[in-house]
N, C-alpha and C positions, 0 to 999 in steps of 0.2 A: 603697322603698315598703313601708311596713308592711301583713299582713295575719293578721286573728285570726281562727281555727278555733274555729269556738264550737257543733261540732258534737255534742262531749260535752255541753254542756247543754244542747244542745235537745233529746236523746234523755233528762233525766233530767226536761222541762217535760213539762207535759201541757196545752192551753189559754191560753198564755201566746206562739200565733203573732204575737198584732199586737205582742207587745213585741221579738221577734224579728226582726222587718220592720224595725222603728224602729230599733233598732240598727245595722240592716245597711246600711241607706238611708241614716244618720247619717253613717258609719265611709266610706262609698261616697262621700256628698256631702264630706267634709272632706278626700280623700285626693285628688280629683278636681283642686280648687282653692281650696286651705286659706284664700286671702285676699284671696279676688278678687270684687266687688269689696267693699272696706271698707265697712263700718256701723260706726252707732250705735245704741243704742238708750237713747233718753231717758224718764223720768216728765213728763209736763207736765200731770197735775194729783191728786188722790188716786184718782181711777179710770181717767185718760188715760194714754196711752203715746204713743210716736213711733218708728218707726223712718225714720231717715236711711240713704242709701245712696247713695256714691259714684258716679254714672253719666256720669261727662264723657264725650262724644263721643257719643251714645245721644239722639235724640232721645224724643219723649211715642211715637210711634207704634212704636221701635222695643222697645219694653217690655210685660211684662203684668205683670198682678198680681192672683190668685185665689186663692180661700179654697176647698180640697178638705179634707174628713176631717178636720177640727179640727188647719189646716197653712197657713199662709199661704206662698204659691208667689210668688215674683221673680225673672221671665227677663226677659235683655235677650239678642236677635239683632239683629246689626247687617247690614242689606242690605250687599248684596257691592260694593265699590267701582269705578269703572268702571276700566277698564285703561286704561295709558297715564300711570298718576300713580307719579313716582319719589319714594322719599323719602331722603334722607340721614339721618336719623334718624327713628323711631317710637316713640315713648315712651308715649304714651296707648292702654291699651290698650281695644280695642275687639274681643276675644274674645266669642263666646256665654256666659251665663253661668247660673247658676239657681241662687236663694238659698233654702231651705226653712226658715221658723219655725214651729214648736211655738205651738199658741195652747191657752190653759189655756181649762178650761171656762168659759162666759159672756162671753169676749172677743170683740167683733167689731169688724171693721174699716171706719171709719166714712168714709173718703175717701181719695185720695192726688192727691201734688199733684206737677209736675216742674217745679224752677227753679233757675236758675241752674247747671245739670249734677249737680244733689241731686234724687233721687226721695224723698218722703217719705210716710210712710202712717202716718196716723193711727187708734188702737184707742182702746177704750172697753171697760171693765168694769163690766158692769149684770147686779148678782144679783139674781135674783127676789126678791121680798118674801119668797114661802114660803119659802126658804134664809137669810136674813140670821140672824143670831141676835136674842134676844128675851129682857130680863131678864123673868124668874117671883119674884115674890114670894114672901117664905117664910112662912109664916104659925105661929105658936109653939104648939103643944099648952098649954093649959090658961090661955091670955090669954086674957082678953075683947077683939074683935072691938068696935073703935072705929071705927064709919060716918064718912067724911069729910064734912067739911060745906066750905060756901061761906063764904068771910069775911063775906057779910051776913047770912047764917043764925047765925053766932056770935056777931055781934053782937046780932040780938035776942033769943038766948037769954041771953044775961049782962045784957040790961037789964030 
């Protein structure tokens, strides 16, 4: 198990704790259980996203899925199985788990849905108007300023 002492720099930050946290929560969740369970994460349209996530054996009730701090959170707890059931082999696992994504500003998460033993959750990127960018025309120091006219306005002025 790898662990990084990153105590020198936080003695040389000043204001720079929640980036601190984030890292440490990162390094914590990845060393915890590096692959468990598997995702995807897809584009499904120029401002859609999807994330997929592996959940055989996890019913819809034994799952959550919540949006804290600009973080979208994916735990699955599996109720405890009644005793009495032997198995010769156990291959599927059905561990607790918690998956943390990083959601960029303006992303939110617009459903999710559980089938076929794939949880999926669907995002959406919707930037304000007042954010999007906006071409400014440039206007030429010492041109004359030619008023646009409507194609039937041009044409009565040429007849």
């Amino acid at each position: 198990m790898r662990h990084y002492d990153f105590g020198p720099l936080y003695r040389a930050t000043v204001g720079f704790d929640r980036v601190a946290d984030m890292m440490d929560r990162l390094l914590a969740s990845e060393m915890g259980q590096p692959g468990y369970p598997p995702y995807n994460i897809e584009k499904t349209g120029e401002h859609g996203y999807r994330i997929s996530i592996a959940v055989a054996g996890f019913g819809a009730d034994d799952l959550s899925v919540e949006v804290k701090e600009n973080a979208l959170v994916i735990a699955g707890r599996k109720a405890p199985e009644p005793d009495g059931r032997s198995f010769l082999h156990r291959g599927i696992a059905t561990r607790a788990f918690e998956r943390r994504f990083a959601l960029a500003d303006h992303v939110r998460v617009t459903g999710a849905s559980h089938v076929d033993g794939m949880l999926h959750v669907d995002l959406v990127r919707e930037v304000p108007e007042a954010l999007k960018p906006r071409r400014i025309e440039i206007a030429v120091a010492g041109a004359r300023a030619i008023p646009a006219q409507a194609p039937a306005e041009e044409a009565q002025t040429a007849g």
